[in-house]
C-alpha positions in Angstrom: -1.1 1.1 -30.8 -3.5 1.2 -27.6 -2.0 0.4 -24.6 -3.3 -2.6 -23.2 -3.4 -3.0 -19.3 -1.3 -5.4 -17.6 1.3 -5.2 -19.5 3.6 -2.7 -18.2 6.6 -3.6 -20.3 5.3 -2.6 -23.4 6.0 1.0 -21.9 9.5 0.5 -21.0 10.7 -1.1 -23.7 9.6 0.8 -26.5 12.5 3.1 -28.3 16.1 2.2 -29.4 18.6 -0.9 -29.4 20.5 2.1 -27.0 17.5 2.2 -24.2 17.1 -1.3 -24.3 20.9 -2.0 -23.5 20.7 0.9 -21.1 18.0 -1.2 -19.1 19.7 -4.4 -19.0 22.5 -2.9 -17.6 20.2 -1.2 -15.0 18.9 -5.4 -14.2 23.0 -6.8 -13.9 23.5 -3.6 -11.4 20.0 -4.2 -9.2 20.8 -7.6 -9.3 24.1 -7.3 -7.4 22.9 -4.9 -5.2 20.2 -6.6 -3.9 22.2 -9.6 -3.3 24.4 -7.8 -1.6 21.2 -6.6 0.5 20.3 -10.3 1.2 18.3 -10.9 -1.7 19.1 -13.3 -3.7 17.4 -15.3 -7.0 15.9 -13.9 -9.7 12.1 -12.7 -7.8 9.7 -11.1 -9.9 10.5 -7.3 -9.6 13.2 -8.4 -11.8 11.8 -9.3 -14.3 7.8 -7.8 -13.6 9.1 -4.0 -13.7 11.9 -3.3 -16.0 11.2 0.5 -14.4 12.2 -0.5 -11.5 15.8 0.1 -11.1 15.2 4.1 -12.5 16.3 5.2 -9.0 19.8 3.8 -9.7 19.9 5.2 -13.7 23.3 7.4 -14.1 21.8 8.9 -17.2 18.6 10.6 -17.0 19.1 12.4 -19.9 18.9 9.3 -22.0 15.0 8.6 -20.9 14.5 11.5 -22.1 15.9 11.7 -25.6 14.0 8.3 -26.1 10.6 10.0 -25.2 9.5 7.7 -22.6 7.4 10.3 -20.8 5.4 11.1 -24.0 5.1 7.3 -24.4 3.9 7.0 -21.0 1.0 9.6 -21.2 -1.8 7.0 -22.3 -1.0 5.0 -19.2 -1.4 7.9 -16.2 -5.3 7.3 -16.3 -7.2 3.9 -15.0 -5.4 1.2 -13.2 -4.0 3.0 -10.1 -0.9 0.6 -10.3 0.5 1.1 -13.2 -0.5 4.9 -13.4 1.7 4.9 -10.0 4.6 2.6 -12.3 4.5 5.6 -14.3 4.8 8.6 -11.7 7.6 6.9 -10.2 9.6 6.6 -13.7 8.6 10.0 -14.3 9.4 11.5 -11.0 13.1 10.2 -11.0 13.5 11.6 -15.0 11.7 14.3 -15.1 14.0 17.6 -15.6 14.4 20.4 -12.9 11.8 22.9 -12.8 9.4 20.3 -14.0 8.1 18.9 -10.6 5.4 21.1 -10.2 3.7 19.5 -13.2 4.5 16.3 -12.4 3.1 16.8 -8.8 -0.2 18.1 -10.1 -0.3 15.1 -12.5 -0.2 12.7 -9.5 -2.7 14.2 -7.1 -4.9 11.6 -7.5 -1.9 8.8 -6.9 -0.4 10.3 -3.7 -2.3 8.4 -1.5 -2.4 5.3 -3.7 1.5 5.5 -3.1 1.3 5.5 0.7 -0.9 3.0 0.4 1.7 0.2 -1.3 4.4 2.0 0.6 2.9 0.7 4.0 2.4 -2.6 2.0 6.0 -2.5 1.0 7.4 -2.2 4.8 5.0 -4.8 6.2 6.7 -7.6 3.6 9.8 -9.1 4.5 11.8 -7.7 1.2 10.8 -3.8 1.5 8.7 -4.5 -1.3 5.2 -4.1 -3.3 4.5 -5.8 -6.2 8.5 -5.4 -7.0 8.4 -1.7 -5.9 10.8 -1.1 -3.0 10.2 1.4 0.0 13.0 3.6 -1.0 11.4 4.2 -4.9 7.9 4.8 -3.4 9.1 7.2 -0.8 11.1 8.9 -3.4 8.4 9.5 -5.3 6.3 11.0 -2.6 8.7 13.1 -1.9 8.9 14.6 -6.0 5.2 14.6 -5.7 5.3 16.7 -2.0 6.4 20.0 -4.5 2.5 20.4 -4.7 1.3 21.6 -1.6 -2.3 19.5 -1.8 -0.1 16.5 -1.9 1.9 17.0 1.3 -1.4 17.0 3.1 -2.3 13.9 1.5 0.9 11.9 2.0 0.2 13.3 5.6 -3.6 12.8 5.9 -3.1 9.4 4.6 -0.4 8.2 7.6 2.6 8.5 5.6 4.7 10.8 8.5 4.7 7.3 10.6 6.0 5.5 7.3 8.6 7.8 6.6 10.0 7.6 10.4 9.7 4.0 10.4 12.4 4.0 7.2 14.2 6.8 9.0 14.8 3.6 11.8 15.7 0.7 9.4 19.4 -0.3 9.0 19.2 0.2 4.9 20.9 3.6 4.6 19.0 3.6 1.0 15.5 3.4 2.8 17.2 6.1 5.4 18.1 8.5 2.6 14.9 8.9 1.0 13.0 9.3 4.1 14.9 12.0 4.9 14.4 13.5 1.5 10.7 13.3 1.7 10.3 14.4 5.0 12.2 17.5 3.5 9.9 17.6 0.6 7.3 18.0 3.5 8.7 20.2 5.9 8.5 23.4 3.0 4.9 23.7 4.4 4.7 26.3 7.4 1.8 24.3 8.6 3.8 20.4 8.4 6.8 22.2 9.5 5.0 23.0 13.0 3.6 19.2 12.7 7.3 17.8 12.5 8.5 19.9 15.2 6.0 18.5 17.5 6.7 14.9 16.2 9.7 14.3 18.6 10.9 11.0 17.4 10.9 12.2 13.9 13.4 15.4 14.7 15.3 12.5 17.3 16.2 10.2 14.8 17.0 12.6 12.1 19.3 13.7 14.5 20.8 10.4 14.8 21.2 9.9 11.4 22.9 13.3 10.7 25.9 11.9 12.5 25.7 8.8 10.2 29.0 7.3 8.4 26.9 7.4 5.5 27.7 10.7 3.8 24.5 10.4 1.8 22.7 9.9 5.1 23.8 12.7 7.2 23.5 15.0 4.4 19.5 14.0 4.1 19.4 13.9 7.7 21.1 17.7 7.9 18.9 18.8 5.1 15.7 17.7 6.6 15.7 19.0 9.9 17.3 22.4 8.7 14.3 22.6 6.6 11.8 21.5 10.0 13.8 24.1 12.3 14.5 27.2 10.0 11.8 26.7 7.0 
């Protein structure tokens, strides 16, 4: 069957009664987290993007086994939005040792994804089109293994992004800046960049003294990345 655009959904829920129940468990945990985040209702990146609670999925391995990155192959080419639905699922299942492919599959999406990522922080819920800051930056930052696309995320203003999540109160949004501005720093020539971007190195030296475990361990990993390479 040919994929047919616009309809997202026919991606994720193809495969067995055991992916399916594995997603709707996904839905009944977003659900409470987000309104314990303040969100509340059932708004359309509920029920728009069954991908998008991937970032939370305890089991990986189960994407995989269902083959949803082989199913997802036909929809990485022409609409730029649901070709960057896909790099997202595919950045947060794809196995170790397998980022370098994915990165060079989504040269031509990186700056697409800072794009909607500047779109998500300008909207009131930290969202695009039911994608949330976090799962966008997180993305970048599996796509920043390819050197050509840490100059892009960079190139296309994405640095400023990253710092501005850095300064949120969501220790979620915090946690995956830091991440990505780790992904970043593995390039000599960012690495200088970050050192000179003083607020950047300031408020990752904040957040390393977070209560947040997850936090300060981003926060720690980032700048020892920036300051030793």
């Amino acid at each position: 069957m040919q994929p047919q655009r616009g309809q997202p959904t026919t991606v994720c829920t193809a495969g067995t009664t055991g992916y399916g129940e594995a997603m709707r468990t996904q839905h009944r945990q977003i659900r409470r987290e987000d309104a314990s985040e303040g969100h509340t209702g059932s708004g359309p990146y509920l029920s728009e993007h069954p991908l998008q609670p991937l970032d939370r999925a305890q089991q990986p391995v189960l994407f995989r086994e269902e083959g949803v990155a082989q199913k997802m192959q036909p929809y990485l080419t022409g609409d730029p939005f649901l070709k960057s639905i896909c790099m997202i699922t595919l950045a947060y299942i794809a196995e170790d040792g397998q980022e370098s492919t994915l990165a060079q599959q989504g040269t031509d999406t990186t700056e697409y994804l800072v794009k909607i990522l500047k779109d998500a922080l300008r909207s009131p819920d930290k969202r695009y089109r039911g994608l949330c800051d976090r799962e966008i930056a997180l993305a970048l930052g599996r796509l920043a293994v390819h050197d050509g696309n840490k100059y892009k995320i960079l190139e296309g203003g994405g640095l400023p992004l990253l710092v501005e999540m850095l300064k949120s109160e969501n220790t979620h949004a915090q946690e995956a800046a830091a991440n990505t501005i780790k992904a970043l720093a593995f390039s000599a020539v960012l690495r200088r960049k970050l050192q000179e971007e003083g607020d950047c190195v300031r408020v990752l030296e904040s957040l390393g003294q977070s209560t947040d475990s997850r936090v300060s361990d981003a926060a720690k990993g980032a700048l020892w990345v920036i300051t030793h390479g």
